[in-house]
C-alpha positions in Angstrom: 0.0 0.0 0.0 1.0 3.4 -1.1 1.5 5.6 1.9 2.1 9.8 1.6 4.4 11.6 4.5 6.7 14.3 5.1 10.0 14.1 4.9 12.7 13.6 8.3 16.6 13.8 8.5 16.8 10.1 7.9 15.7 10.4 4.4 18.0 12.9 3.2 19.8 10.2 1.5 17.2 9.1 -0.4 16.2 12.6 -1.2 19.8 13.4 -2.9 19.6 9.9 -5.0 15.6 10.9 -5.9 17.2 14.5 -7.1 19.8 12.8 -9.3 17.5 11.2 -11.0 15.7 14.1 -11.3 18.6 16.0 -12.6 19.7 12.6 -15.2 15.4 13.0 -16.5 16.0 16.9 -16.6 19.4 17.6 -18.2 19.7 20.2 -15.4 22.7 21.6 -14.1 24.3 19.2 -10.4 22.9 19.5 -7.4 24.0 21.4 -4.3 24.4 20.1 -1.3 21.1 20.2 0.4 22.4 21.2 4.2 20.1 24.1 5.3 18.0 24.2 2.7 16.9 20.3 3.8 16.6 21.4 7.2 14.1 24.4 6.5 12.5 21.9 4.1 11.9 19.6 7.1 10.9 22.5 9.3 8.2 23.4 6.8 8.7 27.3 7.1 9.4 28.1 3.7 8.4 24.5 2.0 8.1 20.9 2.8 9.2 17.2 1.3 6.4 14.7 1.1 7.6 11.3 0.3 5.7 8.4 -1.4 6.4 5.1 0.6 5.5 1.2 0.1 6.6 -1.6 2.3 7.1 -1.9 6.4 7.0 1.6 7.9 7.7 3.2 4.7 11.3 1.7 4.3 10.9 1.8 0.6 10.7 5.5 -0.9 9.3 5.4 -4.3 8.8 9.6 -5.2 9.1 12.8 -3.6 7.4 16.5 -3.9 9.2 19.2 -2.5 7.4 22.9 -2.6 8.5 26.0 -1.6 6.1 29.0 0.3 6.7 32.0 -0.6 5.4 35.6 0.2 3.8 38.5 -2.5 2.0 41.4 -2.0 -0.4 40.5 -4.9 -1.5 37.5 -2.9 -1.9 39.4 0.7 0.3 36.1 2.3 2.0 33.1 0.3 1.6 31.4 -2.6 2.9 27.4 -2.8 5.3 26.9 -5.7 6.2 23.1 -6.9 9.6 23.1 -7.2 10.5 19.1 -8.1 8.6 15.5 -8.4 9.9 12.7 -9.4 8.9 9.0 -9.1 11.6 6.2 -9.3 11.0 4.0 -12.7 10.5 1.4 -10.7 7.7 2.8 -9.6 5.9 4.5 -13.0 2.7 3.8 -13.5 1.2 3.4 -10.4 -0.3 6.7 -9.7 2.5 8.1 -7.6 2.8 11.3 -8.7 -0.4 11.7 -9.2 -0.9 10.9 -4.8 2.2 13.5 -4.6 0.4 16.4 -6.9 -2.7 16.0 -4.6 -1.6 16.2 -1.7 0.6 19.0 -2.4 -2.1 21.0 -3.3 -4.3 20.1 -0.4 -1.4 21.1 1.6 -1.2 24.5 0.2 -4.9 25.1 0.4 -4.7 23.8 4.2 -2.2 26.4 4.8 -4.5 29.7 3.2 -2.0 30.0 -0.4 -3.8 31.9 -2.6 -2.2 30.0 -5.5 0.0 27.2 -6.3 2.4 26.8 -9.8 5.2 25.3 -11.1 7.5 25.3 -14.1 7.8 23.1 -17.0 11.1 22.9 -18.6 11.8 22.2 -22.5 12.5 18.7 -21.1 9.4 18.3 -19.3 7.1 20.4 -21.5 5.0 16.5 -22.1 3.9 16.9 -19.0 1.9 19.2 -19.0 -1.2 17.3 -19.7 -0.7 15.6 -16.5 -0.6 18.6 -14.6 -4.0 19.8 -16.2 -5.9 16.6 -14.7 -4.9 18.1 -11.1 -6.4 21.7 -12.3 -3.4 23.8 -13.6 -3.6 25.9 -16.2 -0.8 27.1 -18.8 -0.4 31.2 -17.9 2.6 33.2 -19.1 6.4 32.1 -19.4 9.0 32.1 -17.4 12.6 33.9 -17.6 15.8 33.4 -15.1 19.1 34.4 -14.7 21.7 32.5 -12.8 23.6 34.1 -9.7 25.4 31.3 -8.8 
């Protein structure tokens, strides 16, 4: 059985071998190391880390959601911004990140966001008719710059 929780400090393994596969599916540039950033994660201040698990007490971790929360004026308070989900191969197929996408988004709402979004990259741009089952909507386009 599929079971959903949040991330703790004994997954952060897991959570750096989840990104690199990520990163592999993505073609984006290497990791960090996750240090403080993991730890705020966990705290849930600015973001969380929800975990998909099978098995006894969750020893198997089969995808993760992280999010961010951030603050804007146009919103009056936070807005929840999905920043990475991936499901292990393995693992494909069986409604995963769909149980992830969910319950990210009931999250959010729970906590009074006005909004939740995420970015597709050129690499993930098929996926965007998944995201549409769980109500997003394609608005705009996105532009960065690198400071790092």
């Amino acid at each position: 059985m599929i079971e959903l929780r949040n991330a703790t400090a004994a997954d952060e393994a897991r959570c750096v071998e989840l990104l690199g596969e990520l990163k592999s599916t993505t073609k984006s540039g290497p990791a960090r190391p996750l240090g403080e950033a993991f730890e705020m994660l966990l705290s849930k201040q600015r973001g969380e880390i929800i975990l998909a698990t099978e098995g006894a007490e969750g020893a198997e971790i089969l995808g993760m959601a992280t999010v961010s929360y951030n603050l804007a004026m146009r919103y009056g308070g936070e807005y929840c911004q999905l920043e990475e989900l991936v499901v292990t191969p393995a693992a494909r197929g069986k409604n995963i990140g769909g149980l992830l996408v969910q319950r990210i988004v009931d999250n959010a709402r729970a906590r009074g966001c006005a909004e939740i979004g995420l970015y597709l990259l050129e690499t993930t741009e098929h996926n965007r008719p998944f995201y549409e089952k769980y109500g997003f909507k394609p608005i705009g386009t996105e532009m960065r710059q690198g400071l790092a």
